[in-house]
C-alpha positions as CSV (number, residue, x, y, z in Angstrom):
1,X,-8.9,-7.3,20.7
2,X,-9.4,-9.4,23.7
3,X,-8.4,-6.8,25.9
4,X,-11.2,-5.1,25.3
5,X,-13.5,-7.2,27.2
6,X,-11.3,-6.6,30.9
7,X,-10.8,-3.2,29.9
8,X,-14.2,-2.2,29.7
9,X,-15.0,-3.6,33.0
10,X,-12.4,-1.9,34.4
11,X,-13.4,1.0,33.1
12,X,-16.9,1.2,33.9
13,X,-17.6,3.8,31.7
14,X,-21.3,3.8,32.3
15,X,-20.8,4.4,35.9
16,X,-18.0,7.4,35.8
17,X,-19.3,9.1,33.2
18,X,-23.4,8.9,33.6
19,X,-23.9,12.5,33.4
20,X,-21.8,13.5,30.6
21,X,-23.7,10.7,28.5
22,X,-27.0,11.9,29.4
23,X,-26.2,15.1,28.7
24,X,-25.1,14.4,24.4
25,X,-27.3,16.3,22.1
26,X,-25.5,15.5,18.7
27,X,-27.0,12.4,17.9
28,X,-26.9,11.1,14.3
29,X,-31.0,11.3,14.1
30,X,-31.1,15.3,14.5
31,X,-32.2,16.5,11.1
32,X,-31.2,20.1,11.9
33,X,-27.8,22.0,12.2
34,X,-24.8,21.5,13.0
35,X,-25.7,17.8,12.3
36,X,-27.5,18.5,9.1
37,X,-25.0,19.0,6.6
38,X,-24.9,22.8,5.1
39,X,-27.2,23.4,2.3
40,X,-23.9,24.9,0.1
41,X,-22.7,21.2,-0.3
42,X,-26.2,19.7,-0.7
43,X,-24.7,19.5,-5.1
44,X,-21.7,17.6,-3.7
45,X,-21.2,13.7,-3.5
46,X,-21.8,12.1,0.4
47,X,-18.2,11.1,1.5
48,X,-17.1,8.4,4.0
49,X,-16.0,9.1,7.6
50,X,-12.6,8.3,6.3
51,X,-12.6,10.9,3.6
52,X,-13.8,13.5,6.8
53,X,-11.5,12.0,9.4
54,X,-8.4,10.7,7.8
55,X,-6.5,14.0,8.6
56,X,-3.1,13.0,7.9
57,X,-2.5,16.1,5.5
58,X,-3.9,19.1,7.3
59,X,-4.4,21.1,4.3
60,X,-6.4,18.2,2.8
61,X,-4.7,18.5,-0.3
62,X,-4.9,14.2,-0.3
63,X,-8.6,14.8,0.1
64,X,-8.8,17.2,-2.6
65,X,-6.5,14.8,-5.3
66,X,-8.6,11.8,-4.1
67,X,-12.2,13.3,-4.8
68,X,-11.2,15.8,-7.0
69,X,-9.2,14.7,-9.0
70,X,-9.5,11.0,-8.5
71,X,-5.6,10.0,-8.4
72,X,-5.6,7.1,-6.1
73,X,-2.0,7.9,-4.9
74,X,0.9,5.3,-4.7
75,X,1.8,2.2,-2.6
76,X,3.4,2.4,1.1
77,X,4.4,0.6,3.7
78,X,1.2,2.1,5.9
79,X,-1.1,1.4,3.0
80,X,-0.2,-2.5,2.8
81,X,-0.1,-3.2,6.6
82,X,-2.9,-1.5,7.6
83,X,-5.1,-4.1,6.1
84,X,-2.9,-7.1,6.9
85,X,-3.0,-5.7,10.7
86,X,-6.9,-5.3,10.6
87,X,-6.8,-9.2,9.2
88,X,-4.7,-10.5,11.9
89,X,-7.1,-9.2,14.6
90,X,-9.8,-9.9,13.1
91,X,-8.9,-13.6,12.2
92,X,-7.8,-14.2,16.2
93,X,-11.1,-13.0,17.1
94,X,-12.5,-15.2,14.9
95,X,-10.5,-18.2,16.2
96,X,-10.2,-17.9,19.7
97,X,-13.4,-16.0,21.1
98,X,-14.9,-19.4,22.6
99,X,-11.1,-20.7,23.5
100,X,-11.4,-20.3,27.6
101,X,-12.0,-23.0,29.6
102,X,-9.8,-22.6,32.7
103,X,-7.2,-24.9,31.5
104,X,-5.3,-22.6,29.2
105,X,-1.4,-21.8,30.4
106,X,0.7,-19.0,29.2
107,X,3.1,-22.0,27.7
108,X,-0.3,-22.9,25.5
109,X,-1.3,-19.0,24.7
110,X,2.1,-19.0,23.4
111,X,1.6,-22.4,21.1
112,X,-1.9,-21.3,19.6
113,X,-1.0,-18.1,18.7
114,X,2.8,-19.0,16.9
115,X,0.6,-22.2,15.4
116,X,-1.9,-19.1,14.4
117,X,0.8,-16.3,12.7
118,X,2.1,-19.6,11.2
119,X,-1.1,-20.0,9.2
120,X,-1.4,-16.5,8.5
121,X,1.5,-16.2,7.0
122,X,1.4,-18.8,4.9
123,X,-2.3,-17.5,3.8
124,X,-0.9,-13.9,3.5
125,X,2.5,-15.0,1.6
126,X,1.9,-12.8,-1.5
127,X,0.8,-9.2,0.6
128,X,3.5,-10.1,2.7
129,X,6.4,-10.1,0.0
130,X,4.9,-6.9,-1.1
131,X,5.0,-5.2,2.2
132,X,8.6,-5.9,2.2
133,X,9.2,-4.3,-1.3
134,X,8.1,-0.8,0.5
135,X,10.5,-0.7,3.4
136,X,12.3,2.9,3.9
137,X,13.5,2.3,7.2
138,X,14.8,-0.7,9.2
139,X,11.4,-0.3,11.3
140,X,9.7,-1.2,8.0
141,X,10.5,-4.6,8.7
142,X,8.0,-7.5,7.8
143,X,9.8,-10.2,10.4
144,X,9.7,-7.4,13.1
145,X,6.1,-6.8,12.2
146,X,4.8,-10.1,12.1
147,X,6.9,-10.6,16.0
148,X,4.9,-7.6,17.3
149,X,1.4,-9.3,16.1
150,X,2.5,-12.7,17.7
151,X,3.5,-10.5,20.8
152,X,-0.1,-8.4,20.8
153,X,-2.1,-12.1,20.2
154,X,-0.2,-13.5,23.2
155,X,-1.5,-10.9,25.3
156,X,-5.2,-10.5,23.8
157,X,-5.6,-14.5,24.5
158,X,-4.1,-13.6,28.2
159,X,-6.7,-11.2,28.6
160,X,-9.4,-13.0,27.5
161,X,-7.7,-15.6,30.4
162,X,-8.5,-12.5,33.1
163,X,-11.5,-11.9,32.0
164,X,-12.6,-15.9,32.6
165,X,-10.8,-15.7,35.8
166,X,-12.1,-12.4,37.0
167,X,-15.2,-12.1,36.2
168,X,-17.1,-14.9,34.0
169,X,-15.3,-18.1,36.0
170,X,-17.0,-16.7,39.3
171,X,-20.6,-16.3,37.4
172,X,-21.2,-16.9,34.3
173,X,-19.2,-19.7,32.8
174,X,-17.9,-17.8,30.1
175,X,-15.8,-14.4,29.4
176,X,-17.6,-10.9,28.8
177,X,-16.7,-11.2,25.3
178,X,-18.9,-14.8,24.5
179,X,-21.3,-12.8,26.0
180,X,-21.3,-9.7,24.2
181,X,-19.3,-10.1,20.6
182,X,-17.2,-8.3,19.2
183,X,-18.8,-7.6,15.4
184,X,-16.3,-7.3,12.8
185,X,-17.9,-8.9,9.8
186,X,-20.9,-7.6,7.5
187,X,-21.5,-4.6,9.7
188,X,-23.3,-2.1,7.4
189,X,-24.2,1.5,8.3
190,X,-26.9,3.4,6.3
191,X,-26.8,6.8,7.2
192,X,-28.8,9.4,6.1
193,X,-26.3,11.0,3.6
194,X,-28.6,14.1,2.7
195,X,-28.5,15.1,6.2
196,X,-25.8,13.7,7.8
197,X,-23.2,14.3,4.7
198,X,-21.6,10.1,5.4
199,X,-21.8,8.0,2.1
200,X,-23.4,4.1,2.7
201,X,-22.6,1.8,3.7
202,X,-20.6,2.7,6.5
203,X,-18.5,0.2,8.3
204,X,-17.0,0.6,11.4
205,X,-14.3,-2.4,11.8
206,X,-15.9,-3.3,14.8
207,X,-18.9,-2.8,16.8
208,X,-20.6,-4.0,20.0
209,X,-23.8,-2.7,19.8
210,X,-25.1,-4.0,23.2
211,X,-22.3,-1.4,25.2
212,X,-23.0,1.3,22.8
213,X,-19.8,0.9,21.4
214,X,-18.2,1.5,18.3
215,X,-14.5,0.9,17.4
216,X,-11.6,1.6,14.9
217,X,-8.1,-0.3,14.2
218,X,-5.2,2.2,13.6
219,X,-1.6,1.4,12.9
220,X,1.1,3.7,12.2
221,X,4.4,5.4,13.8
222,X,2.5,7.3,16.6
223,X,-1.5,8.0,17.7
224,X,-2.8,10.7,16.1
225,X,-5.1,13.0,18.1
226,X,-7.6,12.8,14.6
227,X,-8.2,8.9,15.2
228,X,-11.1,9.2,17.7
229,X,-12.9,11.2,15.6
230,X,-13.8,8.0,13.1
231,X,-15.4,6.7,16.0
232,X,-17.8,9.6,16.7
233,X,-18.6,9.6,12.1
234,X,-19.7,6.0,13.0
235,X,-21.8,6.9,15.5
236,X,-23.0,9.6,14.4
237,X,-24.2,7.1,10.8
238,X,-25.1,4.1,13.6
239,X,-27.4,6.7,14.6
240,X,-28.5,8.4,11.5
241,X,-29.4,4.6,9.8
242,X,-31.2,3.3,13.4
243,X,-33.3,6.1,14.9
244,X,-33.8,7.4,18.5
245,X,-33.0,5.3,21.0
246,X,-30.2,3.7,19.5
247,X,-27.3,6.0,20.8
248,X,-23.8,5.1,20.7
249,X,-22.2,6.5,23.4
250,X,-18.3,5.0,23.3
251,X,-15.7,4.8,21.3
252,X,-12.2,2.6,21.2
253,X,-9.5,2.9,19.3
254,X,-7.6,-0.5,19.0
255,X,-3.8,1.1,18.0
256,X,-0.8,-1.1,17.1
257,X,2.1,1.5,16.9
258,X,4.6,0.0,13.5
259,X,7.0,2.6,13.9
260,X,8.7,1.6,17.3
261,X,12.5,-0.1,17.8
262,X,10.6,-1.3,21.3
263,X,8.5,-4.5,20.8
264,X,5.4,-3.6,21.5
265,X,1.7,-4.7,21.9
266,X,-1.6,-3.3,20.7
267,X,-3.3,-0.8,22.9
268,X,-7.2,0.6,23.4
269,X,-7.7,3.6,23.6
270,X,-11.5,3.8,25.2
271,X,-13.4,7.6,25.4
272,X,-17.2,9.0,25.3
273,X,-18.0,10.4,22.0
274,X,-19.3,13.3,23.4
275,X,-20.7,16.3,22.0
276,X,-17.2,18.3,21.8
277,X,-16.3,15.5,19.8
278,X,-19.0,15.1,17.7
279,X,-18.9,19.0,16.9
280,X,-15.2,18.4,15.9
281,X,-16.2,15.9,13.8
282,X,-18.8,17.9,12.2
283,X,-16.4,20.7,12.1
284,X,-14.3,18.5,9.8
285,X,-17.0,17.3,7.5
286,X,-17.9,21.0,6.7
287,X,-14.2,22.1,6.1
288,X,-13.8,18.6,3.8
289,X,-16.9,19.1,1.9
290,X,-15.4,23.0,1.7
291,X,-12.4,21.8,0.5
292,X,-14.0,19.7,-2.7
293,X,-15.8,23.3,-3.5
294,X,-12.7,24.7,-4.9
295,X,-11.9,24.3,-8.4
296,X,-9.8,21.8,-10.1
297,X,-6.9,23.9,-10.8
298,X,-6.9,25.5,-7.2
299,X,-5.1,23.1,-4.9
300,X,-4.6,23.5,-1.6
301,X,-1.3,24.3,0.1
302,X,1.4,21.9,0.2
303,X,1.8,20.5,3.9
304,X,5.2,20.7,5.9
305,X,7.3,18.3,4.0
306,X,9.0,16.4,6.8
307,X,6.5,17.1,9.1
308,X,3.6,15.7,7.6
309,X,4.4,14.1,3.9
310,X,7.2,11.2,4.5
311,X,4.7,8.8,4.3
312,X,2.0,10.3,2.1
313,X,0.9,8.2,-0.6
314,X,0.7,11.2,-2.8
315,X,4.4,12.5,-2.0
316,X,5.1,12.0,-5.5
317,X,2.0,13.5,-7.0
318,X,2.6,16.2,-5.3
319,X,6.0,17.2,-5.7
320,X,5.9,16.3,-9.3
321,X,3.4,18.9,-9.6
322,X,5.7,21.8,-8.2
């Protein structure tokens, strides 16, 4: 997640987009509507921002057999490398935020990050098998998986190289990111569930809280246009637990497509969580808290098969059903 730290210079968020952050009413700390949660679901349990923003059925019947009726659905190949992916990032953070000295060559990035997946893999060996068990398509493949994470750590660890050699090697002595950490461990969010709706705690897998920003790892076959709106749940609770004056105004989705025959690296995706975003957000906690008003035996519609289900960790639920 290196990148992150010459992207967001590059970006220059603060300075583009001034006005539109000024202008955000939403914030998490409002305690009336359309942040405060409809009194009609004030009986109903708080749900996480994954529950709200998870969209991957669009019917929500996965919402509706995971809080209704509490199946926890099967293994996939998405379900096992999601985590692993989120562990690898997290652990080259971890190891190599304080690397840069100005003496670092690509021939060395290359060393420290194959001596790294090395370690990993040995750590991970178990998870790993597992993954492998769950392959239904050559793209499933754990070698080809674990190549693409060696590729993204290469480049994160030449990034954080820019950044020293851009920016901190002419000032400071030291990249953006020693500076101003990523978080990634105990980060806890107490929101406000009886207004806001978002169960505690809340955790973000990343946050850096002097930028305003709050961020999300996905992994999967494509980028779904649903991902950012994890980011504006989490800011919306960052807000809720903290108070006025603790906006958080951007959001970054770190995305490490699985699903690709190219090799490929990790990308972020950086936006303002503005209030059209927010209101979408809110939008979809309202229609998931609608959805968990229905009865048991009324389940919602079955999603477009191909379209939507391939991967579902209830497929079987639900076709064993019809």
């Amino acid at each position: 997640m290196f990148q992150l730290g010459t992207n967001w210079q590059l970006w220059d968020f603060s300075k583009d987009f001034g006005p539109l952050i000024s202008g955000i009413k939403l914030r998490g700390y409002l305690r009336e509507e359309p942040v405060l949660l409809p009194a009609e679901f004030a009986s109903l349990k708080p749900l996480s921002v994954d529950d709200i923003t998870s969209i991957h059925c669009p019917t929500r019947r996965d919402l509706f057999l995971l809080r209704k009726r509490r199946l926890k659905g099967y293994p996939t190949w998405g379900r096992i490398a999601g985590p692993l992916i989120e562990k690898f990032c997290a652990g080259l953070v971890d190891e190599y935020q304080h690397l840069f000295d100005g003496k670092q060559s690509y021939d060395s990035v290359k060393s420290l990050v194959g001596d790294y997946a090395k370690r990993f893999m040995a750590a991970n060996e178990r998870p790993l098998k597992t993954l492998g068990r769950y392959s239904t398509s050559k793209s499933e493949d754990v070698a080809r998986l674990m190549l693409v994470l060696q590729y993204t750590g290469r480049y994160e660890l030449a990034m954080l190289g820019a950044d020293f050699i851009l920016d901190a090697g002419a000032s400071s002595q030291s990249p953006m990111l020693t500076r101003v950490p990523i978080l990634h461990k105990g980060i806890e969010i107490l929101p406000d569930a009886k207004v806001v709706g978002i169960s505690s705690p809340s955790t973000p897998d990343f946050l850096m809280t002097q930028l305003q920003v709050v961020g999300d790892i996905k992994s999967g076959s494509a980028f779904k246009d649903f991902y950012p709106l994890s980011c504006a749940g989490y800011a919306i609770a960052y807000e809720s637990h903290h108070g006025p004056g603790s906006d958080m105004n951007f959001g970054i989705i770190y995305f490490l497509e699985t699903h690709t025959r190219s090799l490929t690296t990790a990308r972020s995706y950086g936006f303002i969580i503005d209030d059209e975003l927010r209101q979408e957000f809110l939008d979809r906690r309202n229609e998931a808290f609608g959805v968990l008003l229905r009865s048991n035996d009324d389940l919602p519609p079955l999603a477009n098969r191909e379209q939507y289900c391939v991967f579902c960790k209830y497929l079987r639920d639900c076709y064993n059903t019809q």
